[in-house]
BAFI-3210 file (N, C-alpha, C; in Angstrom, 3 decimals, decimal comma, padded with zeros to 6 digits):
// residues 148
n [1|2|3|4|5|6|7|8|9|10|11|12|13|14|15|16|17|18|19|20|21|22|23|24|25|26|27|28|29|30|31|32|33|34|35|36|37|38|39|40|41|42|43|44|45|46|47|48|49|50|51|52|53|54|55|56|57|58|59|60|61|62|63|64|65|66|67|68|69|70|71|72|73|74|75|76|77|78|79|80|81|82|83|84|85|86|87|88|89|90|91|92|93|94|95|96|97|98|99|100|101|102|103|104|105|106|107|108|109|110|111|112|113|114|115|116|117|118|119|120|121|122|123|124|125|126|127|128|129|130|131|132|133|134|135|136|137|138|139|140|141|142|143|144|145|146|147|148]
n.u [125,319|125,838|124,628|126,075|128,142|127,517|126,896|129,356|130,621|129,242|130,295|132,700|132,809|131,403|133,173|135,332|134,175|134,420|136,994|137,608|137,025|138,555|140,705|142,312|144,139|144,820|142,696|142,996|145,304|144,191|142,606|144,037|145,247|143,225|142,666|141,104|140,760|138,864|136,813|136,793|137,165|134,261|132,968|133,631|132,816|129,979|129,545|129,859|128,196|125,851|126,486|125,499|122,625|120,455|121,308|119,515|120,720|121,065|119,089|117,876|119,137|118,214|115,835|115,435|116,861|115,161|112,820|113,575|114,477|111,751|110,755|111,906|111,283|108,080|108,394|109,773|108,017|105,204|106,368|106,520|104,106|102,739|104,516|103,409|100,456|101,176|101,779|099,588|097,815|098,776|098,657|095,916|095,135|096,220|094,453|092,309|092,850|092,878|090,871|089,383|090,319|089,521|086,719|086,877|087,896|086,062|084,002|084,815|085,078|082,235|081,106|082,304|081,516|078,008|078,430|079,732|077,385|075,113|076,834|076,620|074,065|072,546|074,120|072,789|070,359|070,960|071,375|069,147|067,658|069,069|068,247|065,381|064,577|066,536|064,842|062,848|063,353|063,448|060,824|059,418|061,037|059,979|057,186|057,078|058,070|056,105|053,676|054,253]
n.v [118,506|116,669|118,399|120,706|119,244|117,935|120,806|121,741|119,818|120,398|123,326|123,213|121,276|123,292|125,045|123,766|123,045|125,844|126,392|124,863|125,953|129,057|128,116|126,313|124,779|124,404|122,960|121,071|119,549|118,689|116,943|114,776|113,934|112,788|111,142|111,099|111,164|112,039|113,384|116,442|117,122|116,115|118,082|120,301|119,575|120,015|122,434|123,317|122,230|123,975|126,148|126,704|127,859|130,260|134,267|136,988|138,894|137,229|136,214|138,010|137,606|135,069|134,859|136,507|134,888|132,428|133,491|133,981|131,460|130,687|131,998|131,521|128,857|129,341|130,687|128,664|126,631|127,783|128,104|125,412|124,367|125,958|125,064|122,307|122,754|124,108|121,696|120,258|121,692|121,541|118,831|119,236|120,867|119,293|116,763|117,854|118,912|115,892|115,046|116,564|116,271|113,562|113,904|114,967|113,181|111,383|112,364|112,613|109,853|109,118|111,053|109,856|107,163|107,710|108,610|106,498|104,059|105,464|106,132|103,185|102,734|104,133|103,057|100,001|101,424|101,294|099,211|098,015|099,683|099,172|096,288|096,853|097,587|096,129|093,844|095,108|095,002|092,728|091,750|093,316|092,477|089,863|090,164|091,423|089,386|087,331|088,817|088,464]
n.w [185,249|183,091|181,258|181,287|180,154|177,832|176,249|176,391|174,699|172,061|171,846|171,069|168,797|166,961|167,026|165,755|163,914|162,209|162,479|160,357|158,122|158,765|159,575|158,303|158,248|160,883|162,064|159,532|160,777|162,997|162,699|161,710|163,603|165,132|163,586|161,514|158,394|156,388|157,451|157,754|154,481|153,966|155,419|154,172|151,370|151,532|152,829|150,076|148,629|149,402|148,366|145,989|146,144|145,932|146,121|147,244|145,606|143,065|142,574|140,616|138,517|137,894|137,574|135,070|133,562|133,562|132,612|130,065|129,066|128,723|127,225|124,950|124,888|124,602|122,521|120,279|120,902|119,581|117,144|116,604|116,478|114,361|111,997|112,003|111,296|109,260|107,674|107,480|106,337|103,419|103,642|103,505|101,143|099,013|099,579|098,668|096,000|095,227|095,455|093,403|091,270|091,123|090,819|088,243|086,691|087,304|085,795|083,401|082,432|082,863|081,197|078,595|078,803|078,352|075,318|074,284|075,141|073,901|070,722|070,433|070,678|068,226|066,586|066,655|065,920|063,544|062,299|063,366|061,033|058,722|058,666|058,530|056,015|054,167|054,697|053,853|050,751|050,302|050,272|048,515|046,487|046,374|046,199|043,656|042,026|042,688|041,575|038,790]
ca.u [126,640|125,501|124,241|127,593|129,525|126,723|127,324|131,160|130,839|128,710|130,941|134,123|132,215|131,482|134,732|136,112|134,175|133,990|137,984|137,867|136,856|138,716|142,085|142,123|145,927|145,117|141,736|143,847|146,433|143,362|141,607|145,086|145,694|142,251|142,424|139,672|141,059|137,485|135,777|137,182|136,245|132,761|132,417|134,071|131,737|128,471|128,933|129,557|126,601|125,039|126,836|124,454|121,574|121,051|120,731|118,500|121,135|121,561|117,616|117,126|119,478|117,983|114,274|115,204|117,397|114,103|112,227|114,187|114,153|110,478|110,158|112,074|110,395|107,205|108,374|109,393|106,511|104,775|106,896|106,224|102,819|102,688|105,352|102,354|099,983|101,266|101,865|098,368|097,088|099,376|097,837|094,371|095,276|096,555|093,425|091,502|093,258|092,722|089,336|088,502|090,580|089,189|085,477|086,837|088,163|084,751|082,832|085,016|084,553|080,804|080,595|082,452|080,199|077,105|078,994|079,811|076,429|074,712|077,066|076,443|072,441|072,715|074,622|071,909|069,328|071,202|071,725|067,641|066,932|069,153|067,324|064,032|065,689|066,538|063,638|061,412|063,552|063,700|059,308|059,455|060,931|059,227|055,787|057,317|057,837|054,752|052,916|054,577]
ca.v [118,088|116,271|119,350|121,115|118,203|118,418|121,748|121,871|118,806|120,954|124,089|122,288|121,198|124,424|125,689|122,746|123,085|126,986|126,064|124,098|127,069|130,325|128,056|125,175|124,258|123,595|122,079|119,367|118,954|118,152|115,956|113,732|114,121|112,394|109,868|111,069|111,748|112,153|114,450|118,197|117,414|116,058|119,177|121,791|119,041|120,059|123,835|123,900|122,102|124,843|127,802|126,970|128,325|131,941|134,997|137,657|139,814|136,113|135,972|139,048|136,923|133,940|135,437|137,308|133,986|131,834|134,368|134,083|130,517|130,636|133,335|130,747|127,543|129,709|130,798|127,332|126,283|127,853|127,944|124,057|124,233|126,690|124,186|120,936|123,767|124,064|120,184|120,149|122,568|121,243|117,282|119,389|121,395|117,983|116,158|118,229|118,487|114,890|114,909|117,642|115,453|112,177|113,684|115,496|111,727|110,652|113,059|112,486|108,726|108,819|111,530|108,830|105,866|107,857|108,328|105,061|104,543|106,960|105,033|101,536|102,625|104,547|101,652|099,211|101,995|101,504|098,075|097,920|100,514|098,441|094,817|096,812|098,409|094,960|093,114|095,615|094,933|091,448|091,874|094,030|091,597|088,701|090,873|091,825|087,771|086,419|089,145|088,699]
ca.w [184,852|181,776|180,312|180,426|179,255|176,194|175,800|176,163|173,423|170,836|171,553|170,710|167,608|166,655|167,002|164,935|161,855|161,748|162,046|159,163|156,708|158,788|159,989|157,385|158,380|161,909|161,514|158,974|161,928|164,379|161,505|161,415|165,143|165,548|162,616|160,407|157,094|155,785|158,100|156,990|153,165|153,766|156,084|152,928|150,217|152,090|152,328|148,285|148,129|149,864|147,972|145,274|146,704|145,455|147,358|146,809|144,034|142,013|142,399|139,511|137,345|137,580|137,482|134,037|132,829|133,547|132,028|128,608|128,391|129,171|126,098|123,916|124,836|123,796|120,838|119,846|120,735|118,318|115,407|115,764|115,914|113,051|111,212|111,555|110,975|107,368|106,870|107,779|105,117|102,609|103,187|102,841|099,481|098,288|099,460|098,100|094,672|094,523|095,593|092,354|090,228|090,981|090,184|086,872|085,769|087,231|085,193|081,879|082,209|082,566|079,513|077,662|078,593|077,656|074,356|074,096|074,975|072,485|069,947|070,634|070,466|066,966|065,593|066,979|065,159|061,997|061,819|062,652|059,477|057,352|058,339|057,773|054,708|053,582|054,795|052,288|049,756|049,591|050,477|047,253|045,104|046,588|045,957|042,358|041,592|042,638|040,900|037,704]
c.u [126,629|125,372|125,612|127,919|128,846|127,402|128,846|131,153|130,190|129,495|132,094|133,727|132,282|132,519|135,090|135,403|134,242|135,955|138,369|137,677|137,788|140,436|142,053|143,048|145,500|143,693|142,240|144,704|145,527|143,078|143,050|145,519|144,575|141,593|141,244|140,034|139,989|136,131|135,770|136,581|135,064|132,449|132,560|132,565|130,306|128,408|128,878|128,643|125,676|125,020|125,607|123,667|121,648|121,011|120,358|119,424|120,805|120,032|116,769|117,479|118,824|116,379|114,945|115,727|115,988|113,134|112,196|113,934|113,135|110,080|110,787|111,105|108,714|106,981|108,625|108,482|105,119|104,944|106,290|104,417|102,085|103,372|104,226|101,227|100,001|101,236|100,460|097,333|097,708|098,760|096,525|094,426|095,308|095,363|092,498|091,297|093,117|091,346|088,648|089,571|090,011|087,339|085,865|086,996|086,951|083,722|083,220|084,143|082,380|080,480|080,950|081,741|078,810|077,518|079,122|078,589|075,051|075,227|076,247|074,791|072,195|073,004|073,534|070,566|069,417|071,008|069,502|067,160|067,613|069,034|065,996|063,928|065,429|065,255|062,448|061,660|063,084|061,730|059,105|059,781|060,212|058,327|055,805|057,384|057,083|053,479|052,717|054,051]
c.v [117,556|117,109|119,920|120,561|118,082|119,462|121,972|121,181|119,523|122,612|123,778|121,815|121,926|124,890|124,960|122,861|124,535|127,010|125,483|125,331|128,431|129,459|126,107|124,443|123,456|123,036|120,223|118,822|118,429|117,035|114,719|113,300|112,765|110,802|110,157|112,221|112,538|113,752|116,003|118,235|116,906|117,443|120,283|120,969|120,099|121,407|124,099|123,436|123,184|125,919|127,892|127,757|129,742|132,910|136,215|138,921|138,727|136,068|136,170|138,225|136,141|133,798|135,629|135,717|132,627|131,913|134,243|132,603|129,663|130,925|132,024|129,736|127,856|130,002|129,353|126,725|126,403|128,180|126,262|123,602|125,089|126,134|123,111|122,183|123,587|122,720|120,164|120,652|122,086|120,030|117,812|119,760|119,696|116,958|116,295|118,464|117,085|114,212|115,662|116,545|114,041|112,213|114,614|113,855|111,258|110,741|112,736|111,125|108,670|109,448|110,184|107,680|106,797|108,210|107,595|104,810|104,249|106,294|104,032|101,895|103,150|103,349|100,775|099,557|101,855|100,258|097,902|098,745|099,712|097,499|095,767|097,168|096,789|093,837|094,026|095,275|093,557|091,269|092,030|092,474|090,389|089,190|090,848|089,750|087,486|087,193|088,987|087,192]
c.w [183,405|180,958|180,337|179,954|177,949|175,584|175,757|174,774|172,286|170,932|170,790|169,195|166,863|166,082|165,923|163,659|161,542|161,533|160,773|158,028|157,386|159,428|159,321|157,959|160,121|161,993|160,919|159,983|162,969|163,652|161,753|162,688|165,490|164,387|161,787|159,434|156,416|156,157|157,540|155,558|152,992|154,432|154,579|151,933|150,829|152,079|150,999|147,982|148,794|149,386|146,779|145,395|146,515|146,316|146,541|145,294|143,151|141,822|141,070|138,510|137,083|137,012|135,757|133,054|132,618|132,693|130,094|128,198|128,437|127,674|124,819|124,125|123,848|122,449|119,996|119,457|119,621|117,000|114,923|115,485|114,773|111,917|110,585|111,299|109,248|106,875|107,119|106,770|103,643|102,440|102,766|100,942|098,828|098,256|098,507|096,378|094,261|094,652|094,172|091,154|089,987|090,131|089,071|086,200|085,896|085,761|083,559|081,993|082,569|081,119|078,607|077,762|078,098|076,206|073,746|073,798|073,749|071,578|069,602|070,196|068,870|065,956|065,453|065,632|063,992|061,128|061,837|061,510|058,284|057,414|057,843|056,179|053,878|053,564|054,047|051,327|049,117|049,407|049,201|046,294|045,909|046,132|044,395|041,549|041,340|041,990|039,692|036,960]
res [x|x|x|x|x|x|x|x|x|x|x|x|x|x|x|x|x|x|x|x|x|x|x|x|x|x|x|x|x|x|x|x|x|x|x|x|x|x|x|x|x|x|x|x|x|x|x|x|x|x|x|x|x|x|x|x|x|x|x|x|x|x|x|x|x|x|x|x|x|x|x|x|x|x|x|x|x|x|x|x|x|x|x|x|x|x|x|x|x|x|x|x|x|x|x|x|x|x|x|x|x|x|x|x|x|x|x|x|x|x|x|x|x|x|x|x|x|x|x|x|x|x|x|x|x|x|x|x|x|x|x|x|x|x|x|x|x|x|x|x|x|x|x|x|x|x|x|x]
***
């Protein structure tokens, strides 16, 4: 007995929501009959959440549309790593230009201190040839004095 009165109660069910989508009008007249404003559009809400769901034609689309913005993301992908790529070669060139400039300034400034140098020691050489220079002379006439 129970089990029919189940089953009577889930036929009647049945009936009533497959009513709701193929006899909308009297469906809403049961829905108001029965006090539940609510019930018919959570029942309609829930199949459009279901229409989503693809079926095997919408499948190809969605395969090939996947597909495409698969093929972009990739290409993206490596435009940007071909983008830091170049900033990458560009900080090297630049490094490296200031790595060959820093040892050309190196290399002047040392030529010019041994220059300098080279100078400074010449001068030194000159100033000793003209004390010995002078220190013969004055020898000389001291020698030439005390001989005389």
């Amino acid at each position: 007995m129970i089990k029919k009165l189940g089953l009577s109660i889930l036929i009647i069910i049945v009936l009533y929501i497959l009513a709701i989508f193929n006899a909308p009008v009297l469906a809403d007249n049961i829905e108001k009959f029965i006090w539940t404003d609510w019930f018919n559009q959570k029942i309609r809400d829930f199949k459009a959440s279901l229409d989503w769901i693809p079926v095997q034609d919408n499948l190809s689309d969605i395969y090939n549309k996947t597909l495409s913005w698969a093929e972009w993301i990739g290409n993206e992908a490596v435009w940007k790593v071909n983008d830091v790529k170049n900033s990458i070669d560009d900080v090297r060139w630049t490094l490296s230009w200031a790595v060959n400039t820093y040892k050309e300034v190196k290399n002047t400034i040392d030529e010019t201190k041994t220059q300098v140098e080279n100078g400074i020691n010449s001068l030194k050489n000159t100033a000793d040839t003209i004390n010995w220079v002078w220190f013969s002379i004055q020898n000389t006439i001291s020698w030439t004095l005390n001989n005389n």
